[in-house]
C-alpha positions in Angstrom: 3.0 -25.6 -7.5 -0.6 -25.2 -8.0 -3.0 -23.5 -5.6 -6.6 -25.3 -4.6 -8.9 -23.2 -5.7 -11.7 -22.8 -3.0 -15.5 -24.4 -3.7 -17.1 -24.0 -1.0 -18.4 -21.7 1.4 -16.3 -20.7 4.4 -16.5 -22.7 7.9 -18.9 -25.4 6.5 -17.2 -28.9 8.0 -15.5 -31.7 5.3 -13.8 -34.1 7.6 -15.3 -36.9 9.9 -14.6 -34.6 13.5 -16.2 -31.5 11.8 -19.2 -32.0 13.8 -17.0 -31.4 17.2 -15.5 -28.1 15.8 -18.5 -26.5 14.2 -18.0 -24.1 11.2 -15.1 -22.6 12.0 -13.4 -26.1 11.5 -13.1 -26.6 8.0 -15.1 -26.3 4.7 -18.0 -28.4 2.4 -18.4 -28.7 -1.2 -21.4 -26.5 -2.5 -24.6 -28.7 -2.5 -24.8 -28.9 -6.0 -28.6 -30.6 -5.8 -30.4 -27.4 -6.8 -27.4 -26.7 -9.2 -26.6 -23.2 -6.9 -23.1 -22.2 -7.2 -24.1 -19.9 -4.0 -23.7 -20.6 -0.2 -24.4 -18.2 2.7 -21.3 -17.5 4.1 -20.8 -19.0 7.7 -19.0 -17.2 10.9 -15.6 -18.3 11.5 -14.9 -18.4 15.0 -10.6 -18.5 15.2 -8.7 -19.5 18.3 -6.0 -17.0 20.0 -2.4 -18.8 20.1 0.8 -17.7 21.2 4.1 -18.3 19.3 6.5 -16.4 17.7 4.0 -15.9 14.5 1.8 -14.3 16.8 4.1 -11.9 18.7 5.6 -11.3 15.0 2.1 -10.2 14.2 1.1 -8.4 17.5 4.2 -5.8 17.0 3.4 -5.0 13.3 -0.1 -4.4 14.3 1.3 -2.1 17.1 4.1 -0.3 14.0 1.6 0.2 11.7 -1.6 1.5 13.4 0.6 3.5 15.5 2.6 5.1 12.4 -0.9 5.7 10.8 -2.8 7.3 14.1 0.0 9.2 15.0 2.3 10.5 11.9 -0.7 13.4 11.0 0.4 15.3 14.5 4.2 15.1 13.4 5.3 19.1 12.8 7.9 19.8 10.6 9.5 23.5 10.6 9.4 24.6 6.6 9.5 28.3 7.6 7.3 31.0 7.9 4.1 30.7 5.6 4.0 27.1 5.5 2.6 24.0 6.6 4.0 22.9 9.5 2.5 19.3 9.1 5.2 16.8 8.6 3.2 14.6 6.1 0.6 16.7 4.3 -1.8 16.1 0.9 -2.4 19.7 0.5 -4.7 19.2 -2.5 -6.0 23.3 -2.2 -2.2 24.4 -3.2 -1.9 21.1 -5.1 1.5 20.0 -3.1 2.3 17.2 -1.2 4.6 17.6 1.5 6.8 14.3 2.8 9.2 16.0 5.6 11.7 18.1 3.8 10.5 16.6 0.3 7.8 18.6 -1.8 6.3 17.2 -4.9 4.1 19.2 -7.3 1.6 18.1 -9.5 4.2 18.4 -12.4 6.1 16.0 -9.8 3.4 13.0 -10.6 6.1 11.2 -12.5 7.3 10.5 -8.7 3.9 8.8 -8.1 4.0 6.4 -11.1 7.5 5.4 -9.8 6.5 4.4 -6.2 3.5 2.5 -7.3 5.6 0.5 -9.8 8.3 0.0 -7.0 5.9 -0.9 -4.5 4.3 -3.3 -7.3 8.0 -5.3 -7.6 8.4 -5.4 -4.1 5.4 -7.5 -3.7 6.4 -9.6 -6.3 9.7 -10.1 -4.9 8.5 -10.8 -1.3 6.0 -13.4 -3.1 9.0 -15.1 -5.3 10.4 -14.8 -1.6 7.7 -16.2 0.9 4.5 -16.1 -0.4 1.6 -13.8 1.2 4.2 -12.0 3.7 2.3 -8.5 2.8 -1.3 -10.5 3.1 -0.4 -12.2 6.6 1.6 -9.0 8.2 0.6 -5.7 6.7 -2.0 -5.4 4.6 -4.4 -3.3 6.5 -7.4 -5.5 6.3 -5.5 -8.3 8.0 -4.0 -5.5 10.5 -7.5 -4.0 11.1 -9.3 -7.3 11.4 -6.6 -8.6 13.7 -7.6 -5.0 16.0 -11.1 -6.4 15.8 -10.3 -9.6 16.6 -8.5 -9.0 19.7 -11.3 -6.6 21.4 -14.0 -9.4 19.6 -12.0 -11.4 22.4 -11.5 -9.1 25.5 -15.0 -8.4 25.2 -16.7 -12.2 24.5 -13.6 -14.4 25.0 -12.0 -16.8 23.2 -13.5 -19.0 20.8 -15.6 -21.3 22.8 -16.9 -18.7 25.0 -18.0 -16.8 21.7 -19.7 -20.2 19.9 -21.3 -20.5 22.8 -22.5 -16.9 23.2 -23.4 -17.1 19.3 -25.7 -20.0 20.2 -27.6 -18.6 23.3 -30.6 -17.1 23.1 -31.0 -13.4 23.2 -30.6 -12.1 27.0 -29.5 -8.8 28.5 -26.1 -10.2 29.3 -25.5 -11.1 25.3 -27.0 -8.0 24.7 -24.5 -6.1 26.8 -21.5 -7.9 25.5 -22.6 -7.3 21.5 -23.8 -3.5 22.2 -20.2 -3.2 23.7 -18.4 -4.9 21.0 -19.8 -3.0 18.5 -19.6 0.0 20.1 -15.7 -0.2 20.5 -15.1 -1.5 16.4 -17.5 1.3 15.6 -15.3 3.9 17.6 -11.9 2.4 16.0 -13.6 2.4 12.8 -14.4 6.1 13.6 -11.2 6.9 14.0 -9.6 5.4 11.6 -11.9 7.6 9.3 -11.0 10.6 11.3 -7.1 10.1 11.2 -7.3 9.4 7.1 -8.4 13.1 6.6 -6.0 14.2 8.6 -3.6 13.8 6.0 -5.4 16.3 4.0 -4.8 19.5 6.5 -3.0 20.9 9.2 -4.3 18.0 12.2 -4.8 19.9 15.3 -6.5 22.8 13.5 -9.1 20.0 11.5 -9.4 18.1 15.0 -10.9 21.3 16.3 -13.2 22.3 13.1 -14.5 18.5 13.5 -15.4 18.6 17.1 -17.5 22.4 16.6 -18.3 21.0 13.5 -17.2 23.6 11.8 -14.9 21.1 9.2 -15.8 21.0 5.4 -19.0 18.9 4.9 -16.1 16.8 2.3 -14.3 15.6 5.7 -17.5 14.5 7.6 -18.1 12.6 4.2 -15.2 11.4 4.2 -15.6 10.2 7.6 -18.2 8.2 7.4 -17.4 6.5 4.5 -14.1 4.9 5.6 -16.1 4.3 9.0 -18.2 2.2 7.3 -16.2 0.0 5.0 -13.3 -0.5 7.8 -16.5 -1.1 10.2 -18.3 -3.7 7.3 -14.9 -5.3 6.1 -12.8 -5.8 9.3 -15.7 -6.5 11.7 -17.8 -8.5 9.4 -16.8 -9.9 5.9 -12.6 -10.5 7.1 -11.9 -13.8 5.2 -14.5 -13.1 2.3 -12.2 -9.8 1.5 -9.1 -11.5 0.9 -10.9 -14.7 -0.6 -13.4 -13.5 -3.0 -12.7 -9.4 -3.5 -8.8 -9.0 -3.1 -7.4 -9.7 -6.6 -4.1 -10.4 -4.7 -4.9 -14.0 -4.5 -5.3 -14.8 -8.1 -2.4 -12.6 -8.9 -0.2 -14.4 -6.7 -1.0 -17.9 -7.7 0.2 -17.5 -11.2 3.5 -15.6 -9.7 4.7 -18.3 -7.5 6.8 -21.1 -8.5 8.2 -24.4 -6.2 11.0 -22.3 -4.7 8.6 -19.9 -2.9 8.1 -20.5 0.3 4.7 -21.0 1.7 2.9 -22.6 5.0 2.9 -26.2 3.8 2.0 -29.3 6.1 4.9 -32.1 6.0 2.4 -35.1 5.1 5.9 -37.2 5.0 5.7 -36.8 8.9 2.4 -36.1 9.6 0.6 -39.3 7.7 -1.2 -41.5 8.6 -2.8 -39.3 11.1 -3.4 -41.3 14.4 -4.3 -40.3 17.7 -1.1 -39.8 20.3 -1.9 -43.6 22.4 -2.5 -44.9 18.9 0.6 -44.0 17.7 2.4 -45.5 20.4 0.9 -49.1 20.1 1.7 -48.7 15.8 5.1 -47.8 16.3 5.6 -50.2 19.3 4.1 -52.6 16.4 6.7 -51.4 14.0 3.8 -50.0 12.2 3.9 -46.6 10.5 2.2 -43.4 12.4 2.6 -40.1 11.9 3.4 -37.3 14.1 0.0 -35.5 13.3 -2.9 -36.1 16.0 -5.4 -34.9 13.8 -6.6 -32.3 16.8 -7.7 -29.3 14.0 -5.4 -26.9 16.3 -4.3 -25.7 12.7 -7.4 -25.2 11.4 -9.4 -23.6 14.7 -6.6 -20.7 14.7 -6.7 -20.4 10.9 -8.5 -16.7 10.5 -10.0 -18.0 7.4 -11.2 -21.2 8.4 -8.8 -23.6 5.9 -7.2 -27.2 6.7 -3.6 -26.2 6.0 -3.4 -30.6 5.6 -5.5 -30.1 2.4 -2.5 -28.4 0.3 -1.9 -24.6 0.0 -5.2 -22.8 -1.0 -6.0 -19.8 -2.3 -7.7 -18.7 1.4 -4.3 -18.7 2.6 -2.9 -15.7 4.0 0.4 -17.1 5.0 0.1 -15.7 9.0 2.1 -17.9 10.3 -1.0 -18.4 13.5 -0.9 -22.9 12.0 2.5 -23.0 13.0 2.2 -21.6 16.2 -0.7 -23.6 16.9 0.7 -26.9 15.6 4.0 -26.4 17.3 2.1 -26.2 20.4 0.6 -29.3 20.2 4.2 -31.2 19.2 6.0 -29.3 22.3 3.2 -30.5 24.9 3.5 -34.3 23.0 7.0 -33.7 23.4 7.3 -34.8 19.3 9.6 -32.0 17.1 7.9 -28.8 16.2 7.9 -27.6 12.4 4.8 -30.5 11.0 3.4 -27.2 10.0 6.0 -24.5 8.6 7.8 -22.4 5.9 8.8 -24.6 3.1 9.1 -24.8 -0.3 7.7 -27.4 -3.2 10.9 -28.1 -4.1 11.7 -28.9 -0.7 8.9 -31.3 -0.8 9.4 -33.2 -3.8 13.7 -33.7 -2.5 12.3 -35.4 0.7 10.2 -37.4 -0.8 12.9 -39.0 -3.5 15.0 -38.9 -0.3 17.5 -36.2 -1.2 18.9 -33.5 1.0 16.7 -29.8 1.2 16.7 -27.4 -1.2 16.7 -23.5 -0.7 16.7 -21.6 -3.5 15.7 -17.9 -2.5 18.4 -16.4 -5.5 17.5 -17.2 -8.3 17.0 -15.4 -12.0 13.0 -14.6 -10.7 14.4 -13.0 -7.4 17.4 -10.7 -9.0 15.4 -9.8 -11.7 12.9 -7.9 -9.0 15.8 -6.9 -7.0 17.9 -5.6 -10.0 14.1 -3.4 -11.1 13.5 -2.6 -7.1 17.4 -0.8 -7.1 17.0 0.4 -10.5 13.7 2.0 -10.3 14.7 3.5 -6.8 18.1 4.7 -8.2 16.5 6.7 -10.4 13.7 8.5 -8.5 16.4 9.6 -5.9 18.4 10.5 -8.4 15.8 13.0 -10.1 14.9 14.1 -6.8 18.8 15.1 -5.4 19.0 16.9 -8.9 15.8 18.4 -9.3 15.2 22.1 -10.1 13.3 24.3 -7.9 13.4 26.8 -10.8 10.9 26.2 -13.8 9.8 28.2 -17.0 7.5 28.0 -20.1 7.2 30.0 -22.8 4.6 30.1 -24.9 4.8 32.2 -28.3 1.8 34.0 -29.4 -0.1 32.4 -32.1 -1.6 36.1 -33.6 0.3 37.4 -35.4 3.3 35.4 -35.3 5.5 38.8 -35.8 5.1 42.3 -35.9 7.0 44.8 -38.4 7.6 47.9 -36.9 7.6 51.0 -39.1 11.5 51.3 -38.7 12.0 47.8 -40.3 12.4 45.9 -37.0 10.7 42.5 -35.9 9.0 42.3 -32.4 7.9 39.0 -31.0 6.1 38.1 -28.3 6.0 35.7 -25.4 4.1 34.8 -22.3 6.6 33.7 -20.2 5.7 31.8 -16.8 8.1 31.3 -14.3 7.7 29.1 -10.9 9.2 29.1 -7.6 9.3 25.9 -5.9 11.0 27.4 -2.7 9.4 29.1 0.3 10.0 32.8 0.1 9.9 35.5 -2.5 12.6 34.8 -5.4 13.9 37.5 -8.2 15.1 36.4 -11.2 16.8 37.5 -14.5 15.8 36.8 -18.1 18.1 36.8 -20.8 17.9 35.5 -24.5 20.3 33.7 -26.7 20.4 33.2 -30.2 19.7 36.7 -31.7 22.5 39.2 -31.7 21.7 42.9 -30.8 18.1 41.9 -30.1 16.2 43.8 -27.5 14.0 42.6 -24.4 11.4 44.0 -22.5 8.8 42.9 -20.4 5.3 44.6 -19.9 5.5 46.5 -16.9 8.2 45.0 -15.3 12.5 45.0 -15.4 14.0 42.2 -17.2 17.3 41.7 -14.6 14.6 41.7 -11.7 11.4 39.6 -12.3 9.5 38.9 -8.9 8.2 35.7 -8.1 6.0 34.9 -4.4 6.9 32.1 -2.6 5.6 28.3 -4.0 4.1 30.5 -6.9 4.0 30.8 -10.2 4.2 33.9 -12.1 3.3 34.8 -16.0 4.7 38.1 -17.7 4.8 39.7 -20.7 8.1 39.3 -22.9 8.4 41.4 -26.4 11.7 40.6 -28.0 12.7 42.9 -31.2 15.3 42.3 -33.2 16.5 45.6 -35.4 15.9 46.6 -38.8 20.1 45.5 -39.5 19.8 42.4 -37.5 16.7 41.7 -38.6 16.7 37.2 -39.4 15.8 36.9 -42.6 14.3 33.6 -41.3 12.7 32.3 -38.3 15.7 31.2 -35.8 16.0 29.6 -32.4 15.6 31.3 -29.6 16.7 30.6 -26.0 15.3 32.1 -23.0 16.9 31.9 -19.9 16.3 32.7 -16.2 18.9 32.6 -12.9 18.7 33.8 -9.5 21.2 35.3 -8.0 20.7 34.2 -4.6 21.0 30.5 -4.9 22.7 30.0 -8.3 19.9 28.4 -9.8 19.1 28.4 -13.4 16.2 27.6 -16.3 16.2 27.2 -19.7 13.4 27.1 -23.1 14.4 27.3 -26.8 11.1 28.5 -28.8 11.5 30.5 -32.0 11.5 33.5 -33.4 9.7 34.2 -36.4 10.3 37.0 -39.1 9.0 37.3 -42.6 9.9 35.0 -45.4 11.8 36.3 -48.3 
């Protein structure tokens, strides 16, 4: 299955009624006269339905602005001393704090897995059903849905607002756009103002921004994402996901014809007659399809396309066609589901007139579940087993060795130990791999090395070995740490060098 790639500028008309439904209908070749591959962008104006889509649509938006606006102000007890933010990008103390789980930079590994895992779970809901994250949660559609529905509250539906966009400039129109803008600049504004409050304690940066005593970064910050959620969900919408996303692209060479997508049942719909005309055909024995040709679908399309043209890139897979074509069919009393989730498979079986075909297992689907389980197996694996103890050592480079005037060999070491726990730790060095060797540490005790709490900590290890145990080689060395409180333990094998015979 192949996807139309669009030519032509949004909510310009192609089909004999587009005159009646204005640029929102449907969509013209580029005038190709001048030889300009450009054309100004035109408004699309999209009609509010009701239907399961929608309500589908209306609680994610309701989930996922309210998880975002709301998760900063969820505390989290992690003792005394430390954040008591629930979710929390501490990037002064470089740790990142997800409930109970902390990650540190050395943790980034954790990163690259959840980008990868979130990168095969779009692929698998896309070998599933298409756009699902495009039509349902990607935040520009949730965002310019938000838009949308105070766009409407404040001018109406999509008459009232063609008809506002064609009066002339008067104090009522005036009053409707300053307030309309006022209310997607204010959401805009917050939206901003919630993203930085993933970056420090929320109810302590809420006050610093309203004395304005924040960093100048967060007021930066600010007004950046104000802008671009202003610019992209209250203005350019469609052209995002058309021209900028790379999604689109991405997903048309990932589909296959067992994918399901929004498709149009021409087998029913075609011809396309009006409903009396369809009566006198059929009462003729002559062939009329169940499709009025009222551009319900494409009026509530948010990106302007005629669903009846084949699935195009502009597609977002919403669902809103459906609901709009099902209400036509239910008020014509004809069977709902011309417009719906199906499959090109499913479209080539009716048409040699075999049975439907529903393939959502196949080797494409397991092989992103089987990497989705995999990859997620093993990040919670490393985290359940993960060491809050760490420890480098790092020989010294001059001089390698030192002989001492009674023929021993000293060594030394910068030793660096971390404590990934809240709360002081003590631990104890040992060595293995040198028999009768000797360890101290620069100005501290060897069985009680102090470390503070989500610290690290470097001393100073000298290691001698006697003149009669003296290596006469360089020989492994193992350095190791445990505390004594919790059990936990560290290891490192450097060397340690003596002179060569």
């Amino acid at each position: 299955m192949s996807l139309v790639t669009p030519t032509r500028p949004a909510g310009t008309p192609t089909t004999r009624r587009a005159g009646k439904f204005g640029a929102a209908a449907t969509r013209a070749a580029i005038p190709a006269a001048n030889g300009s591959l450009y054309a100004a962008r035109t408004k699309i104006q999209s009609q509010m339905t009701r239907g399961p889509y929608r309500r589908i649509k209306w609680i994610l938006l309701a989930v996922t602005l309210g998880v975002y606006y709301t998760v900063p102000f969820i505390r989290w007890d992690r003792g005394p001393g430390q954040p008591s933010q629930a979710v929390l990008l501490d990037l002064d103390r470089g740790r990142f704090h997800l409930f109970s789980l902390e990650l540190w930079p050395q943790d980034v590994t954790y990163v690259m897995g959840l980008l990868i895992l979130a990168a095969f779970i779009l692929f698998l809901m896309n070998a599933v059903a298409g756009r699902l994250w495009c039509g349902y949660l990607c935040p520009q559609t949730v965002w310019t849905d938000l838009f949308l529905a105070v766009e409407r509250l404040i001018e109406g539906d999509r008459r009232e607002r063609l008809r506002l966009d064609a009066a002339p400039w008067t104090m009522e129109k005036i009053a409707l756009r300053t307030m309309k803008h006022a209310i997607w600049l204010l959401i805009a504004w917050w939206t901003g103002g919630a993203w930085v409050l993933y970056f420090a304690d929320a109810p302590t940066l809420v006050a610093q921004l309203a004395t304005y005593q924040a960093p100048p970064v967060a007021y930066v910050a600010i007004l950046t994402l104000t802008a671009t959620t202003y610019g992209l969900a209250g203005h350019m919408r469609e052209q995002v996901c058309t021209y900028m996303c790379p999604w689109p692209r991405i997903q048309a060479a990932l589909t296959d014809e067992h994918a399901y997508n929004i498709l149009y049942r021409d087998d029913r719909g075609e011809p396309r007659v009006s409903a009396k005309q369809a009566a006198t055909l059929r009462a003729a024995g002559r062939p009329a399809g169940d499709c009025v040709d009222c551009f319900a679908c494409v009026v509530a399309c948010p990106s302007g396309i005629d669903i009846r043209d084949g699935l195009q890139m502009d597609c977002i897979q919403c669902g809103l066609c459906i609901d709009a074509c099902d209400a036509t069919m239910d008020r014509l009393g004809r069977p709902t589901g011309l417009i719906g989730y199906d499959t090109e498979a499913n479209r080539r079986s009716r048409a040699a007139g075999a049975g439907p075909v529903s393939r959502p297992v196949r080797p494409r689907t397991l092989l992103y579940a089987a990497s989705i389980a995999g990859i997620g197996g093993i990040m919670l694996y490393g985290l359940a087993t993960r060491s809050f103890t760490g420890m480098s050592v790092l020989h010294d480079r001059n001089p390698l060795y030192v002989s001492l005037s009674d023929g021993a060999v000293r060594n030394g070491y910068t030793v660096r130990l971390s404590n990934k726990r809240p709360g002081e730790r003590r631990y104890a060095l040992t060595i293995d791999g040198l028999p009768h060797a000797r360890l101290d540490v620069v100005g501290g005790i060897p069985g009680d090395l102090p470390v503070p709490s989500d610290a690290t900590q470097e001393f100073r290890v000298l290691v001698v070995a006697p003149a009669d145990a003296a290596p006469a080689a360089s020989v492994p060395l193992t350095f190791r740490i445990a505390d004594a409180a919790t059990g936990e333990t560290a290891s490192v094998v450097d060397t340690f060098k003596a002179p060569t015979p």
